[in-house]
Structures are given as C-alpha cells and as structure tokens.
VOMI-624835 format. One record per atom (N, C-alpha, C): residue number from 1; chain; z, y, x. Coordinates in nm, 3 decimals. Example, Ala and Ser with C-alpha at 12.3 -4.5 7.8 and 13.67 -1.06 7.14 Angstrom:
2
LUMGU pos unit      c3      c2      c1
LUMGU   1    A   0.780  -0.569   1.319
LUMGU   1    A   0.780  -0.450   1.230
LUMGU   1    A   0.780  -0.330   1.320
LUMGU   2    A   0.708  -0.225   1.285
LUMGU   2    A   0.714  -0.106   1.367
LUMGU   2    A   0.787   0.003   1.290
REM end
This chain:
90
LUMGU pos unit      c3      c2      c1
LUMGU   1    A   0.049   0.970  -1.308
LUMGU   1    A   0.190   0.958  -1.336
LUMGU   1    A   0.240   0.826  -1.276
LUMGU   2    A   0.328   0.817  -1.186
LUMGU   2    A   0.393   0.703  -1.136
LUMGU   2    A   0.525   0.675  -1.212
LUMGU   3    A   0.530   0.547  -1.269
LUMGU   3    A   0.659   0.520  -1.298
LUMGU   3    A   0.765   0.500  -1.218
LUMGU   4    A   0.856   0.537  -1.236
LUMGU   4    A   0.951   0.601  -1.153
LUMGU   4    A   1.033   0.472  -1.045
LUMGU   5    A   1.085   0.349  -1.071
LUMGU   5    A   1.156   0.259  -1.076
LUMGU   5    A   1.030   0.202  -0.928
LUMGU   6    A   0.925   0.216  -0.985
LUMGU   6    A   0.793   0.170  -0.894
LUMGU   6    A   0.777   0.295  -0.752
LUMGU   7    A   0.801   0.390  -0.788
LUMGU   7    A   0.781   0.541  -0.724
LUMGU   7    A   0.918   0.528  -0.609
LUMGU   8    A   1.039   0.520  -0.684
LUMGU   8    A   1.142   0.506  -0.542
LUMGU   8    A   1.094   0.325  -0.476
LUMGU   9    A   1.067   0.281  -0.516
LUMGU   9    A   1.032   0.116  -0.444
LUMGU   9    A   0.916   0.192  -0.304
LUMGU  10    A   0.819   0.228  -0.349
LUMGU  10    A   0.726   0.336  -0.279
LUMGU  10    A   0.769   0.360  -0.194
LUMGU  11    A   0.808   0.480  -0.231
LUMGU  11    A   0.895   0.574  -0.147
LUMGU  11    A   1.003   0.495  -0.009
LUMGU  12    A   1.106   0.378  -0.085
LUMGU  12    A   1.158   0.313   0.033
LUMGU  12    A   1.083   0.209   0.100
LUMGU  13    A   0.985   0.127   0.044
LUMGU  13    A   0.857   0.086   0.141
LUMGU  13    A   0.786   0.205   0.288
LUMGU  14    A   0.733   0.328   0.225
LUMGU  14    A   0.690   0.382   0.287
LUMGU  14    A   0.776   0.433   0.418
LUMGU  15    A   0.875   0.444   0.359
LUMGU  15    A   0.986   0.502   0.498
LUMGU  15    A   1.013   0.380   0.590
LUMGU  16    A   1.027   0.254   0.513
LUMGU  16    A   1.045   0.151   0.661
LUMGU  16    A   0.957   0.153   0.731
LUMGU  17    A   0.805   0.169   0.672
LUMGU  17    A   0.721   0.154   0.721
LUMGU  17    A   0.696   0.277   0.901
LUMGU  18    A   0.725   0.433   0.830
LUMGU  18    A   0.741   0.503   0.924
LUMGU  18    A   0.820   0.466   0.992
LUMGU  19    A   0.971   0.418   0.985
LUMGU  19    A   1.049   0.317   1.098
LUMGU  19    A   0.999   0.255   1.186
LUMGU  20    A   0.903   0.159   1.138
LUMGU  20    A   0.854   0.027   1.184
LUMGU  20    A   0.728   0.113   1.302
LUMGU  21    A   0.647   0.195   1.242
LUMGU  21    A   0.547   0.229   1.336
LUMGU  21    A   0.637   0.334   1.434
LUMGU  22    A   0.724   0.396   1.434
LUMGU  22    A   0.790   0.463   1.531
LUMGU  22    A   0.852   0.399   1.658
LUMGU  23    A   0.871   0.253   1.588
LUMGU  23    A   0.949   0.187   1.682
LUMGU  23    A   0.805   0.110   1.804
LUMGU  24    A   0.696   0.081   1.663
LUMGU  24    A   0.587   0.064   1.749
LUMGU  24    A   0.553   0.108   1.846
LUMGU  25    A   0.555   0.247   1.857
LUMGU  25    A   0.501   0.359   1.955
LUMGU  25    A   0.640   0.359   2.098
LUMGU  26    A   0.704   0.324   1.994
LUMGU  26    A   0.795   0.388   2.145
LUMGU  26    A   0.799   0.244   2.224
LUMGU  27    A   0.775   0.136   2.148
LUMGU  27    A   0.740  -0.035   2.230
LUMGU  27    A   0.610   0.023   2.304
LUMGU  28    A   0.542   0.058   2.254
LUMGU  28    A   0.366   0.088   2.354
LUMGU  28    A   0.468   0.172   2.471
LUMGU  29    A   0.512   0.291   2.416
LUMGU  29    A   0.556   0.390   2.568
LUMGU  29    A   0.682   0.332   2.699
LUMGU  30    A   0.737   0.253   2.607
LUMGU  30    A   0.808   0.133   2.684
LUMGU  30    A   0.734   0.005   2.785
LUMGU  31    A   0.588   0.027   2.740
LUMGU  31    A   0.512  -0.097   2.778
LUMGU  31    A   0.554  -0.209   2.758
LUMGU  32    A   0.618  -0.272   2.615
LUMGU  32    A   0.671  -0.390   2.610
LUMGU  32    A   0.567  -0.463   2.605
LUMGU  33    A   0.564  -0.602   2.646
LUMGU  33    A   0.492  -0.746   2.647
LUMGU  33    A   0.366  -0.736   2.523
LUMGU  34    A   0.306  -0.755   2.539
LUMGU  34    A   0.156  -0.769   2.451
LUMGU  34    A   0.185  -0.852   2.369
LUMGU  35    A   0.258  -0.968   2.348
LUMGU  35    A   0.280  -1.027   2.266
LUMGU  35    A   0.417  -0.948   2.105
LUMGU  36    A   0.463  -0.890   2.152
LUMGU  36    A   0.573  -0.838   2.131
LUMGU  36    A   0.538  -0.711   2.044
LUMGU  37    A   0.444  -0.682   2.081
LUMGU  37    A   0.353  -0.521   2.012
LUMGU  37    A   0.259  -0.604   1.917
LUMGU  38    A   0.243  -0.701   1.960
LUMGU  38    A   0.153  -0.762   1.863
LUMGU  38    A   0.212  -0.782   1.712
LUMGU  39    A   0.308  -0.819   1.715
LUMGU  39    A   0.458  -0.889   1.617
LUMGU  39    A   0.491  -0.745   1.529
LUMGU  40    A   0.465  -0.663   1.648
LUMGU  40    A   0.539  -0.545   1.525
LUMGU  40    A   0.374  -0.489   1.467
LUMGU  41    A   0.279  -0.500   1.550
LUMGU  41    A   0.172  -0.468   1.448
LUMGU  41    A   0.185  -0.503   1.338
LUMGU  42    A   0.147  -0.646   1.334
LUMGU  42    A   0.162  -0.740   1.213
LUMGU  42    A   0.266  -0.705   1.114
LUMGU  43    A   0.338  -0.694   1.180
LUMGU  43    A   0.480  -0.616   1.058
LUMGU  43    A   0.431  -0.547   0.996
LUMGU  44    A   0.392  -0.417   1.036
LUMGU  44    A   0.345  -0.319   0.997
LUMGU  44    A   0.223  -0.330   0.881
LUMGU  45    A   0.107  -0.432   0.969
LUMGU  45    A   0.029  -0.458   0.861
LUMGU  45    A   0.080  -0.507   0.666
LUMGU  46    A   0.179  -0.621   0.748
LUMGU  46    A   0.227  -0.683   0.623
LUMGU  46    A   0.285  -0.622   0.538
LUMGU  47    A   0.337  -0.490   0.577
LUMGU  47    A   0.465  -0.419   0.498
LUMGU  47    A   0.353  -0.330   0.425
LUMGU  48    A   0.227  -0.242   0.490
LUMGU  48    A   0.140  -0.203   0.389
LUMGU  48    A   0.093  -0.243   0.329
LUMGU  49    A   0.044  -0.385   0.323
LUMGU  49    A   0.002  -0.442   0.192
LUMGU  49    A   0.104  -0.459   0.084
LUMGU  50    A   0.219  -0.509   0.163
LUMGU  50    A   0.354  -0.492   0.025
LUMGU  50    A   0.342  -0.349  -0.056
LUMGU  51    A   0.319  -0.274   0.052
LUMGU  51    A   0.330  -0.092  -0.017
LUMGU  51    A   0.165  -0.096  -0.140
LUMGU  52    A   0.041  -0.160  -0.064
LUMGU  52    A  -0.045  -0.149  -0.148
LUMGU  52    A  -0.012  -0.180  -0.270
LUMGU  53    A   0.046  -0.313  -0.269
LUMGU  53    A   0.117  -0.414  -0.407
LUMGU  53    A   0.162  -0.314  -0.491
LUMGU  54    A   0.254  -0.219  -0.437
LUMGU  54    A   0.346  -0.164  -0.563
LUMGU  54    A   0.238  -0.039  -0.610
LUMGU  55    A   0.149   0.005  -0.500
LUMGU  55    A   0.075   0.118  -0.565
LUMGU  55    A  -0.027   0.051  -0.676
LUMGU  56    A  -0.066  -0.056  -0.661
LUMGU  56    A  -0.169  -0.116  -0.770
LUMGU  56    A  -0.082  -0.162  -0.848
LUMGU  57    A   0.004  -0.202  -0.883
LUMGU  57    A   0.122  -0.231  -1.000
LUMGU  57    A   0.093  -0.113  -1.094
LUMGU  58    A   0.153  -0.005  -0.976
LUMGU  58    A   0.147   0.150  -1.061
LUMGU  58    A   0.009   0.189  -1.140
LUMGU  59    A  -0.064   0.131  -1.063
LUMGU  59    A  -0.206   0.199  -1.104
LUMGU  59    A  -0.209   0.092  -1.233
LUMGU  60    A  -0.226  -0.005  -1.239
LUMGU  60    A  -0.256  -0.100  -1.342
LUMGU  60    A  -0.152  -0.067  -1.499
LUMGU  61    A  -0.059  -0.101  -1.426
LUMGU  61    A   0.069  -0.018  -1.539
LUMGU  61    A   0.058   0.110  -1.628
LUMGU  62    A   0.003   0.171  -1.554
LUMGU  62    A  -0.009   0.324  -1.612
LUMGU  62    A  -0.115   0.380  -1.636
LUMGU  63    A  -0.261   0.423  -1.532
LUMGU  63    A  -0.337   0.472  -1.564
LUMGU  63    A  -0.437   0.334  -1.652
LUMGU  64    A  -0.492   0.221  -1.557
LUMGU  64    A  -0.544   0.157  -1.647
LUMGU  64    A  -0.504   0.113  -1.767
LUMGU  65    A  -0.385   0.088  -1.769
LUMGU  65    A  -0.354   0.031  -1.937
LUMGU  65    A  -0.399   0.165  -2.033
LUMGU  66    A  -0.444   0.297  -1.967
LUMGU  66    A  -0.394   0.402  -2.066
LUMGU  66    A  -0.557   0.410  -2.086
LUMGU  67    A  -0.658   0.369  -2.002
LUMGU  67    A  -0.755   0.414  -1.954
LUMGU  67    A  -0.825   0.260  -2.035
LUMGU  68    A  -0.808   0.164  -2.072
LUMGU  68    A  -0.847   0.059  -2.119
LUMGU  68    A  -0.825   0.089  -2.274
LUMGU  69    A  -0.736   0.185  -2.352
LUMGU  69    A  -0.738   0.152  -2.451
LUMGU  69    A  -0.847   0.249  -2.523
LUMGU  70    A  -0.894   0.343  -2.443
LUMGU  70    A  -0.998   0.420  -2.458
LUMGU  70    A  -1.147   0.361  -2.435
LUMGU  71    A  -1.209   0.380  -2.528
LUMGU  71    A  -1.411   0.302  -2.515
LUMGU  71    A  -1.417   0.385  -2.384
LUMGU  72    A  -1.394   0.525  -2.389
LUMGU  72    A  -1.462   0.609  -2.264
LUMGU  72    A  -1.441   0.676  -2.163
LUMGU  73    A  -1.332   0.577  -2.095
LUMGU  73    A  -1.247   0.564  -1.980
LUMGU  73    A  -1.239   0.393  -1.969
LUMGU  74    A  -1.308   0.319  -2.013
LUMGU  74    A  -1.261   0.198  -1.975
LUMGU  74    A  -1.374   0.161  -1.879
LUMGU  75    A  -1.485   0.246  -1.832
LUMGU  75    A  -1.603   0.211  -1.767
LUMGU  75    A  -1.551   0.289  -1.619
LUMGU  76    A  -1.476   0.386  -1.643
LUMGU  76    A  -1.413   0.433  -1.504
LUMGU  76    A  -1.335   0.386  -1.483
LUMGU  77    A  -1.224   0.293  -1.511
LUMGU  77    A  -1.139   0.230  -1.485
LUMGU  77    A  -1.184   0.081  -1.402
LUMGU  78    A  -1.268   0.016  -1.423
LUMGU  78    A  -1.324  -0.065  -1.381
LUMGU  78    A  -1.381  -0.070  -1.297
LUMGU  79    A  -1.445   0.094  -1.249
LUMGU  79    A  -1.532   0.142  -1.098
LUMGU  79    A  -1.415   0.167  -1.020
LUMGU  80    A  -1.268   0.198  -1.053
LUMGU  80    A  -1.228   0.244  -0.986
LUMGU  80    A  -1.143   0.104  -0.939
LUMGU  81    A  -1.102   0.014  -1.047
LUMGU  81    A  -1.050  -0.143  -0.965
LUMGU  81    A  -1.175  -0.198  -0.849
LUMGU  82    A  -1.305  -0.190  -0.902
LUMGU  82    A  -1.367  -0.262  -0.786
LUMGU  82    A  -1.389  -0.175  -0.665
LUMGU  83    A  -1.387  -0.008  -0.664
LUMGU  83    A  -1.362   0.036  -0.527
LUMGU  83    A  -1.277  -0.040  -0.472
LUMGU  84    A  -1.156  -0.048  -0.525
LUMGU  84    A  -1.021  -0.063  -0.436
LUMGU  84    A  -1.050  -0.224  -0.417
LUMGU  85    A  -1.098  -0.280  -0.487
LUMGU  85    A  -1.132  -0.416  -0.458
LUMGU  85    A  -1.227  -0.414  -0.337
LUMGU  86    A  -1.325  -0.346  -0.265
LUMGU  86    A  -1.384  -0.380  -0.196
LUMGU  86    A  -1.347  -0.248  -0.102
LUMGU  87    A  -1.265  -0.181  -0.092
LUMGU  87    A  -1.190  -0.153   0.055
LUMGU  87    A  -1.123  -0.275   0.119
LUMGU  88    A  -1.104  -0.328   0.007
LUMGU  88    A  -0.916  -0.445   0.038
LUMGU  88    A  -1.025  -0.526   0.078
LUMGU  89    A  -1.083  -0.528   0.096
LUMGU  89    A  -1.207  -0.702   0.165
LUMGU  89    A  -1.278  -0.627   0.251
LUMGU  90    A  -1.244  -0.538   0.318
LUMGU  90    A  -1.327  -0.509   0.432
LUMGU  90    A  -1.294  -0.530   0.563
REM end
C-alpha cells in the first residue's frame, strides 16, 4: 500500500525522469558534446535516487512500521532493508 501524498510525489518524479532520459537520447542522436551527455546523465542519476528517497519513505512508513510491530514479520523486514541496503552500495 503506498500512501498516497508519497505515490503522486512518485509518480511526478518518475515522469521528469522519463523527460529527462528522452531528452538524453535524442542529445546521443543529435551527437551533442560528451561533456553535455555527461550532465544530463548525472541528472538523471540524481533524480533516481530522489525517486529511490520517496520509495523508501513509502516503504519505511507503511510496510515496515506495520511489519515491526509484529514478533513475526519483524525478521523479514530487516532482510528486506539490508537487501536494499546492499543494492544501493553496489
């Protein structure tokens, strides 16, 4: 369940984001300057981690708090923060 307020934030993250890489692609088919493609990579990068931000908000907010107050869900909740903890460091 995503809270909602968090869910449209999402939602308009995710769409700049498709903006941002569209514009990417058409800079590659343009052959703009290497430096210049570089800039909007980085954008791009930065704006998914903003997007990660609000999805772990959500996750923390909702399933773990719900999943912590339970003895027997609080051991999956914890496998499932350090997955995501050790994608994000790879």
């Amino acid at each position: 369940m995503l809270d909602q307020k968090l869910k449209r934030r999402s939602i308009h993250r995710a769409k700049i984001i498709r903006g941002q890489i569209d514009g990417l692609i058409k800079a590659i088919e343009k052959e703009v300057y290497c430096p210049e493609l570089l800039g909007q990579s980085l954008s791009v990068q930065k704006s998914l981690k903003s997007l990660d931000a609000f999805l772990l908000e959500n996750h923390l907010r909702t399933h773990v708090k719900r999943q912590m107050r339970g003895r027997d869900k609080e051991e999956k909740a914890i496998k499932e923060l350090i997955r995501v903890y050790t994608l994000s460091t790879r």
